[in-house]
N, CA, C and O atoms as a printed pandas DataFrame, in Angstrom:
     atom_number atom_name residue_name chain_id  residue_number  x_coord  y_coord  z_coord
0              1         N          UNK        A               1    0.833   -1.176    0.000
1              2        CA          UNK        A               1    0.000    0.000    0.000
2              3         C          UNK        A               1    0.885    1.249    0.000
3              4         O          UNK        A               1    0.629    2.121   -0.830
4              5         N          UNK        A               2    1.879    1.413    0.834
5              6        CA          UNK        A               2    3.146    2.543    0.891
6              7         C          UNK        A               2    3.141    2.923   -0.730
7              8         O          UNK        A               2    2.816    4.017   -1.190
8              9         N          UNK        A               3    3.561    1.809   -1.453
9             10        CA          UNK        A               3    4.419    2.108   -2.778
10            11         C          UNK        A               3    3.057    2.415   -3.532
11            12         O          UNK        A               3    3.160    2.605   -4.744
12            13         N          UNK        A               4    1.974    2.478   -3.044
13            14        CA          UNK        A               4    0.915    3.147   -4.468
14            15         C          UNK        A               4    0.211    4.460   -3.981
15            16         O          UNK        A               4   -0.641    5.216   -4.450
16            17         N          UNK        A               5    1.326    4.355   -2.246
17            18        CA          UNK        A               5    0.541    6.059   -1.992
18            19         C          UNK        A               5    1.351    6.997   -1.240
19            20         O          UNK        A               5    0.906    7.794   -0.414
20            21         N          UNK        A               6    3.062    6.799   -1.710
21            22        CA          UNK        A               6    3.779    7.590   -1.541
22            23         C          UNK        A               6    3.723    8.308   -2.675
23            24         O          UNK        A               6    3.515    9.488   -2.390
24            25         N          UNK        A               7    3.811    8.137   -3.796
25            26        CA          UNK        A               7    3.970    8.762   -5.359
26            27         C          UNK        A               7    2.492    9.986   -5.001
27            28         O          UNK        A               7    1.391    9.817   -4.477
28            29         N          UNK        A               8    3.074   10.992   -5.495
29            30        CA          UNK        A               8    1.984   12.217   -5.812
30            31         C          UNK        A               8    1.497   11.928   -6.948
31            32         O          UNK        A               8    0.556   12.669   -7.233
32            33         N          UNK        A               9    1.788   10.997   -7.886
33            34        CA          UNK        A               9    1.488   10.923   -9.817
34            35         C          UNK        A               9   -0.297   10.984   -8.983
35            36         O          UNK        A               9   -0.870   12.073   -8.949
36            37         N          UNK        A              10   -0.883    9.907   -8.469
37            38        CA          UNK        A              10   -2.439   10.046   -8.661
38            39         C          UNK        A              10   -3.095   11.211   -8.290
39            40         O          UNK        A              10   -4.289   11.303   -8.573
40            41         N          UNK        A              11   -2.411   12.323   -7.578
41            42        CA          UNK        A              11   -3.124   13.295   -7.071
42            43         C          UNK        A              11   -2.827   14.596   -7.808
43            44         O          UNK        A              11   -3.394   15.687   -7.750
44            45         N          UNK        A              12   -1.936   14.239   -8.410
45            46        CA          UNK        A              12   -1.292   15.185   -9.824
46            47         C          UNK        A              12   -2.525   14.731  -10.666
47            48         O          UNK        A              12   -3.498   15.432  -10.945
48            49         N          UNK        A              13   -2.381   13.864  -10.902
49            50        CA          UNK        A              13   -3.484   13.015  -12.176
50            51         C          UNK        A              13   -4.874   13.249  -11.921
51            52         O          UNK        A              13   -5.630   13.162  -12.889
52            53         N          UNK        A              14   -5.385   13.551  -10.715
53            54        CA          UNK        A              14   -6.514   13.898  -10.634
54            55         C          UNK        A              14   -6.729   15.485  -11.106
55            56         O          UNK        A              14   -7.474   15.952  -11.968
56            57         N          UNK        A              15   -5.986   15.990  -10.396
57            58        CA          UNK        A              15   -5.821   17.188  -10.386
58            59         C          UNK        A              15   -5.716   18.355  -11.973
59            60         O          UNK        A              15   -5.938   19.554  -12.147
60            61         N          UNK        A              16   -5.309   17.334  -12.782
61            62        CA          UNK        A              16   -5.059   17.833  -14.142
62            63         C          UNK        A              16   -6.174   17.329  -14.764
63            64         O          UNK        A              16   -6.401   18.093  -15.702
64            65         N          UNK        A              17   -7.222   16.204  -14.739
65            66        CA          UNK        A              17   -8.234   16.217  -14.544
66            67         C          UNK        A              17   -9.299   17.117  -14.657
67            68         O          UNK        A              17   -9.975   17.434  -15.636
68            69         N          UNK        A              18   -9.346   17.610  -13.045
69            70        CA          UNK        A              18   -9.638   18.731  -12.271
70            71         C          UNK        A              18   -9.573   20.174  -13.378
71            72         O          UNK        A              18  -10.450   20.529  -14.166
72            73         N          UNK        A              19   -8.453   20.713  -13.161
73            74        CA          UNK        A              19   -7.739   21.362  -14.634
74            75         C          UNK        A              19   -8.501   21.925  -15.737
75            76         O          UNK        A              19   -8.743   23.107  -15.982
76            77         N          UNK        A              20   -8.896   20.671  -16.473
77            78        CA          UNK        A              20   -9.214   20.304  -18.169
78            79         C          UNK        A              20  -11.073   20.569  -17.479
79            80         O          UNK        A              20  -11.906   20.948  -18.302
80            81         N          UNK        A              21  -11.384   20.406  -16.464
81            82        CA          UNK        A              21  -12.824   20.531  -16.784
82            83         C          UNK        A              21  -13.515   21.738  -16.022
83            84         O          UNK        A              21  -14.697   21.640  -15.693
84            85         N          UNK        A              22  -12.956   22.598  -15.810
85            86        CA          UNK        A              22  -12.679   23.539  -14.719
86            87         C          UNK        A              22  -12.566   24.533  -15.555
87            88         O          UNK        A              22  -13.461   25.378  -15.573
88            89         N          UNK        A              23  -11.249   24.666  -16.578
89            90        CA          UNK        A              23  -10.637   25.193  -17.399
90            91         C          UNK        A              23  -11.703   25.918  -18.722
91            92         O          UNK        A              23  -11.520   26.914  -19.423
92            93         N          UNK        A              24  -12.617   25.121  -18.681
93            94        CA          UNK        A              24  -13.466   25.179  -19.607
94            95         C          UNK        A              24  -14.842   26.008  -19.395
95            96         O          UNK        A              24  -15.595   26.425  -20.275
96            97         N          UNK        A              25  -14.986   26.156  -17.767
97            98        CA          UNK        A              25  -15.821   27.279  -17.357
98            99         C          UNK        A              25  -15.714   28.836  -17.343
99           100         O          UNK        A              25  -15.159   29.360  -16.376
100          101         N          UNK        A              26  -16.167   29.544  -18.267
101          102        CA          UNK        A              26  -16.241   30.607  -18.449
102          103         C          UNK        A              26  -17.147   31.876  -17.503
103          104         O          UNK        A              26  -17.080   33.093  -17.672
104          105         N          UNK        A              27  -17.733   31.343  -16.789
105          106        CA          UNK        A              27  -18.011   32.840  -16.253
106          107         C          UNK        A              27  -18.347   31.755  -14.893
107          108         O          UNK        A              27  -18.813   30.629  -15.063
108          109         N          UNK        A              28  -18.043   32.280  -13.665
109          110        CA          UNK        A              28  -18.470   31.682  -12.158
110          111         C          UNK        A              28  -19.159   32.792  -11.597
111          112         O          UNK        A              28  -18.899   33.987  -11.457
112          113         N          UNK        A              29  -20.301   31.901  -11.264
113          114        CA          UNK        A              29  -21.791   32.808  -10.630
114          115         C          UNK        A              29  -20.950   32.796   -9.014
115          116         O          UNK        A              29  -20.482   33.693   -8.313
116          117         N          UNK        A              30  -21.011   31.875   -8.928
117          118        CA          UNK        A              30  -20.356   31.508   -7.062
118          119         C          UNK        A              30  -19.654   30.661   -6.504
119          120         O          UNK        A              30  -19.172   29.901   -7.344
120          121         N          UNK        A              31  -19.256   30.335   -5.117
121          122        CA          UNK        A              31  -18.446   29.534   -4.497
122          123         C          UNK        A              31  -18.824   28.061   -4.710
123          124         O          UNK        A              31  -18.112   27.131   -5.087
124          125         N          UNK        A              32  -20.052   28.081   -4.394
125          126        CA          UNK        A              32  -21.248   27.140   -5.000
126          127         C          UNK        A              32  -20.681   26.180   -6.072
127          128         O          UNK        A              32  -20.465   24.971   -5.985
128          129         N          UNK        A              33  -20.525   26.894   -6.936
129          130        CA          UNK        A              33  -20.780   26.428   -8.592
130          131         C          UNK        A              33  -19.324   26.117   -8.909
131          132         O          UNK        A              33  -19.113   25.182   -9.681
132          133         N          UNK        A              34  -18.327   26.770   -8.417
133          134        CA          UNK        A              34  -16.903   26.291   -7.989
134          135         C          UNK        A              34  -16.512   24.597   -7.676
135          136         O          UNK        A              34  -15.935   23.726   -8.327
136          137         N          UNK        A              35  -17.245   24.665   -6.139
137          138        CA          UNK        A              35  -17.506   22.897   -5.662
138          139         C          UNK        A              35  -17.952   22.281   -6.472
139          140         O          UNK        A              35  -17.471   21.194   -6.792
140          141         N          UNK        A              36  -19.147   22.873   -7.115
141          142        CA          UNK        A              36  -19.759   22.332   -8.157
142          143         C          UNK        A              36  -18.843   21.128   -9.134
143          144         O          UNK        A              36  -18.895   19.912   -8.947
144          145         N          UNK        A              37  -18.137   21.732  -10.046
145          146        CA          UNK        A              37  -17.071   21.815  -11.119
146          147         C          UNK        A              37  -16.307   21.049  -10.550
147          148         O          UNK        A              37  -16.281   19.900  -10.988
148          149         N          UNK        A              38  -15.377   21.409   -9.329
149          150        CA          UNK        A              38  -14.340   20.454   -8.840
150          151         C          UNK        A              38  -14.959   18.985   -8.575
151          152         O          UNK        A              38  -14.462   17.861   -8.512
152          153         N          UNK        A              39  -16.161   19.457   -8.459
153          154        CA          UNK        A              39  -16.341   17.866   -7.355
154          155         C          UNK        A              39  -16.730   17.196   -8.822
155          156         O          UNK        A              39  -16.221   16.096   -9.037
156          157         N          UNK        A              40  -17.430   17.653   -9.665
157          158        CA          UNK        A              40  -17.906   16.860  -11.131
158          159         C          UNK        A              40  -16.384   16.385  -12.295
159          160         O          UNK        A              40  -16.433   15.681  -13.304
160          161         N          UNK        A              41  -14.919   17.206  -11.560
161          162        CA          UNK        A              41  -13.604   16.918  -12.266
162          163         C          UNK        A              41  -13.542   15.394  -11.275
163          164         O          UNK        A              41  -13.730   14.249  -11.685
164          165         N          UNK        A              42  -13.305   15.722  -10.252
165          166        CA          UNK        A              42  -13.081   14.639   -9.585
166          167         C          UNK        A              42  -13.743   13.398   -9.592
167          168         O          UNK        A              42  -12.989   12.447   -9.387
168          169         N          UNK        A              43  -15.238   13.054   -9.812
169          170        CA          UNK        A              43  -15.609   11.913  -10.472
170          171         C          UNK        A              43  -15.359   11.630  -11.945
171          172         O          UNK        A              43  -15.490   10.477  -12.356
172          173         N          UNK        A              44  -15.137   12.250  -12.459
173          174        CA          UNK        A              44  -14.159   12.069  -13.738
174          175         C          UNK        A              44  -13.243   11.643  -13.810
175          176         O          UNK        A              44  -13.012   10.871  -14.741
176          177         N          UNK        A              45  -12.212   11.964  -12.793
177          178        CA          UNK        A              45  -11.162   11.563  -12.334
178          179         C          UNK        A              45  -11.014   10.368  -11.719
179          180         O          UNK        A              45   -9.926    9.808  -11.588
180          181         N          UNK        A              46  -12.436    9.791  -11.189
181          182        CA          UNK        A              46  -12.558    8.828  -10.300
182          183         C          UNK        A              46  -12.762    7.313  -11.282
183          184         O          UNK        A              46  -12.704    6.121  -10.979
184          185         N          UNK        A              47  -13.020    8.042  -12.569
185          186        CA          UNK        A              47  -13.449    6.480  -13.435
186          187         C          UNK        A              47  -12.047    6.319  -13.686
187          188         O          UNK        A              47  -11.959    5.143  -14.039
188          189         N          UNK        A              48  -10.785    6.873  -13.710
189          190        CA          UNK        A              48   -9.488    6.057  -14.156
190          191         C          UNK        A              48   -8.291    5.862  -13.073
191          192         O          UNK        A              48   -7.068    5.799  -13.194
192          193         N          UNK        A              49   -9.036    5.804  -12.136
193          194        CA          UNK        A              49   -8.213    5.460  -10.851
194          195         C          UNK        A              49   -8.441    3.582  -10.915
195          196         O          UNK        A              49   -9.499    3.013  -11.184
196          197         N          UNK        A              50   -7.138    2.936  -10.589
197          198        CA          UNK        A              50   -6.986    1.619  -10.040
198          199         C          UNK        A              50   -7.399    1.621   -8.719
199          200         O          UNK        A              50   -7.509    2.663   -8.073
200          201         N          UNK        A              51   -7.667    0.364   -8.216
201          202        CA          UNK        A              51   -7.270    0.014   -7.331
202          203         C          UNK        A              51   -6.514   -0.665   -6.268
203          204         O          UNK        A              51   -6.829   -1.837   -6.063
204          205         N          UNK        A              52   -5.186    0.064   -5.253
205          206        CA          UNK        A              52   -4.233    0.299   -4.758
206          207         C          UNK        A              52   -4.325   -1.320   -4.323
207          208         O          UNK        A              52   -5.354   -1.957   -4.101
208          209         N          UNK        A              53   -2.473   -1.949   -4.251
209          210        CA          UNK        A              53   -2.380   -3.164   -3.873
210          211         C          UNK        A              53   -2.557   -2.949   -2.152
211          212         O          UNK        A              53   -1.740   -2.152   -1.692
212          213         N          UNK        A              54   -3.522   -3.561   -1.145
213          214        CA          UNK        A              54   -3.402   -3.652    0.069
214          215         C          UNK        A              54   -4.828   -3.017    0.766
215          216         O          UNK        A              54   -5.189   -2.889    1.936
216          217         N          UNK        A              55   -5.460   -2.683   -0.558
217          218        CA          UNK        A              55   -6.334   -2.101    0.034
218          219         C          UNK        A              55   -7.733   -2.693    0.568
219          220         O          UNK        A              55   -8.890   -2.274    0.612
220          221         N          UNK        A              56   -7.073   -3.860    0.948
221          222        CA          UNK        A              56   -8.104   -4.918    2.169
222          223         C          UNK        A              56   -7.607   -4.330    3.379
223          224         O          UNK        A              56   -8.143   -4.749    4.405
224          225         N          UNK        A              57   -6.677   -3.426    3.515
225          226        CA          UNK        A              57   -5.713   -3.208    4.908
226          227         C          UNK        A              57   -6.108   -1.828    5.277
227          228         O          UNK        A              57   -5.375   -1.224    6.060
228          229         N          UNK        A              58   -7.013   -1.338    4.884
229          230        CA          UNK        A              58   -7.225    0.174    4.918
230          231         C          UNK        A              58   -8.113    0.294    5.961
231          232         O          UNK        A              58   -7.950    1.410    6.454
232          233         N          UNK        A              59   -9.038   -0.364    6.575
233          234        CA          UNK        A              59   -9.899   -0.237    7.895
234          235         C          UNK        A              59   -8.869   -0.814    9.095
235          236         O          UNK        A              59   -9.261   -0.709   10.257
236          237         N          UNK        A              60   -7.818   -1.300    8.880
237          238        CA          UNK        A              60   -6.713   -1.131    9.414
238          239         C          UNK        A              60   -6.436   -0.322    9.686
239          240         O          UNK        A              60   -6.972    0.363   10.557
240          241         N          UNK        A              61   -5.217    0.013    8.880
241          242        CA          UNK        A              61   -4.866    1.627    9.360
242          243         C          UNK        A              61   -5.672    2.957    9.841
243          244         O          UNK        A              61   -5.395    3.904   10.578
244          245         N          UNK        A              62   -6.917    2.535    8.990
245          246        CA          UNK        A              62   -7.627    3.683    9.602
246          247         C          UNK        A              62   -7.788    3.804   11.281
247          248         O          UNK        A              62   -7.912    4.836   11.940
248          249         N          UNK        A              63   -7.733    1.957   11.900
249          250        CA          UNK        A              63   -8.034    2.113   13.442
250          251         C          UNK        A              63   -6.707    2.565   13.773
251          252         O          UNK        A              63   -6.794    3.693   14.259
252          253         N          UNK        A              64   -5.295    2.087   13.704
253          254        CA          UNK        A              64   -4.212    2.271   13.972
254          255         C          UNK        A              64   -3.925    4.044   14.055
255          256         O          UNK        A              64   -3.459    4.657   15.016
256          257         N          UNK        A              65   -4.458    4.718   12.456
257          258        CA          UNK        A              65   -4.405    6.304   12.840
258          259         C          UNK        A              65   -5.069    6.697   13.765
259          260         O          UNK        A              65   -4.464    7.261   14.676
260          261         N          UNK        A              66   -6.743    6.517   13.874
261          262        CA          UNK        A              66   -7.335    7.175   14.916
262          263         C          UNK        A              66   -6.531    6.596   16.616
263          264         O          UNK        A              66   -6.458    7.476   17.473
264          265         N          UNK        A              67   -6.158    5.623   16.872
265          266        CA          UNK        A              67   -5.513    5.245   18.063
266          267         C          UNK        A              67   -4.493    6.207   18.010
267          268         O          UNK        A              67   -4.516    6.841   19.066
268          269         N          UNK        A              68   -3.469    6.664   17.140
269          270        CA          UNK        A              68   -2.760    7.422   16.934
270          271         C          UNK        A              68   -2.718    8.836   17.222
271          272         O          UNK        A              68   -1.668    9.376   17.573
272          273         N          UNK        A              69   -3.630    9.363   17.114
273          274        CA          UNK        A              69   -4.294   10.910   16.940
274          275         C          UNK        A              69   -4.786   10.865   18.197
275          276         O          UNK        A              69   -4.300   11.703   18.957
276          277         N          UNK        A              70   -5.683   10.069   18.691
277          278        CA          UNK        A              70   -5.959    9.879   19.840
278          279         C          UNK        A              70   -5.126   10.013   21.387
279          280         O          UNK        A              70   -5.449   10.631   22.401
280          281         N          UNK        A              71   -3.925    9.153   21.083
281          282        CA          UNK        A              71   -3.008    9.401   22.154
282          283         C          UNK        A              71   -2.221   10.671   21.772
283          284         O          UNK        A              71   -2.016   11.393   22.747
284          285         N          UNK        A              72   -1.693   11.162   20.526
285          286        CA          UNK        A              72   -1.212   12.777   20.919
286          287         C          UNK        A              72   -2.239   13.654   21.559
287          288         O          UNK        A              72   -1.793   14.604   22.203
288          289         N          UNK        A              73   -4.050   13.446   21.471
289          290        CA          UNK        A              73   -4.724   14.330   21.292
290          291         C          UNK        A              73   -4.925   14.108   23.551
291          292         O          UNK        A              73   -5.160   14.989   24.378
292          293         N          UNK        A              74   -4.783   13.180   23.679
293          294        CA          UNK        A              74   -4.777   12.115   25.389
294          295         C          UNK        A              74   -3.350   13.268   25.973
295          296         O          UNK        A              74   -3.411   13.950   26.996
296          297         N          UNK        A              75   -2.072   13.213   24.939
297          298        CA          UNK        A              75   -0.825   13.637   25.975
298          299         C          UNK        A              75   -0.229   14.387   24.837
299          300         O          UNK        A              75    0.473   14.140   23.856
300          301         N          UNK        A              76   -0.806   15.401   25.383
301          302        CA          UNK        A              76   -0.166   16.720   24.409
302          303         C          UNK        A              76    1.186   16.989   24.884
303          304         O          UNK        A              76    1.381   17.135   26.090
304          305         N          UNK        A              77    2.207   17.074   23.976
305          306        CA          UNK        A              77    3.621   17.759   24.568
306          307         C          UNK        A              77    3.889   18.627   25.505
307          308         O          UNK        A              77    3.494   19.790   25.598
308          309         N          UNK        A              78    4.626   17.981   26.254
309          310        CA          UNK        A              78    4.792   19.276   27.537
310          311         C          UNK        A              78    5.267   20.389   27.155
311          312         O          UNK        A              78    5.120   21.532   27.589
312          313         N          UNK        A              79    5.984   19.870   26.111
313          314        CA          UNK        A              79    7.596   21.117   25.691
314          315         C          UNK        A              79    6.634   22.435   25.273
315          316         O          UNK        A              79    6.926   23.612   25.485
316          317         N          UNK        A              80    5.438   21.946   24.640
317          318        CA          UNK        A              80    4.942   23.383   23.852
318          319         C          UNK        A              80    3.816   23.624   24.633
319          320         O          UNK        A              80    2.951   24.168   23.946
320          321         N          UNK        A              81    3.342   23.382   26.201
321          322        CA          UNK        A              81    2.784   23.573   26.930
322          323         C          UNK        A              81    2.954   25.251   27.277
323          324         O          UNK        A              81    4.123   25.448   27.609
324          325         N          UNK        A              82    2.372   26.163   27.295
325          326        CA          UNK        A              82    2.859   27.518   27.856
326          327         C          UNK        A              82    2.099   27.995   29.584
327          328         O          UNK        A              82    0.916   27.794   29.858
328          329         N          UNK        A              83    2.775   28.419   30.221
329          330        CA          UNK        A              83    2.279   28.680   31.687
330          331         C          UNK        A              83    3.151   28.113   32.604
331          332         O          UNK        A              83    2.928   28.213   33.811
């Protein structure tokens, strides 16, 4: 899983995507219509994505991060404690 989600190429690749259909809007009413666009690049983007070797292991890590986040969020650093 590391080696298909250290590389930036897929988030570049979305992103240019993103880009090309974005690129093509000529006048923006609002912030709205912005999300709009991005989020309609990004399922675009979403039909030529693989899927990553390991990714039976991902409700994994997901518990391992939140345990993670959890204990910095439990014992915050003293060092940057102020008082």
């Amino acid at each position: 899983m590391r080696m298909s989600l250290a590389p930036t190429n897929t988030v570049e690749s979305a992103l240019s995507v993103v880009r090309t259909k974005v690129g093509r809007v000529k006048r923006w009413t609002s912030g709205r219509q912005a999300e709009h666009w991005v989020g309609m690049g990004l399922l675009a983007a979403e039909a030529g994505f693989r899927r990553i070797r390991g990714h039976r292991l991902i409700p994994m890590l997901q518990t391992a991060l939140r345990r993670a986040i959890g204990a910095e969020v439990a014992m915050p650093n003293p060092a940057l404690a102020t008082g």
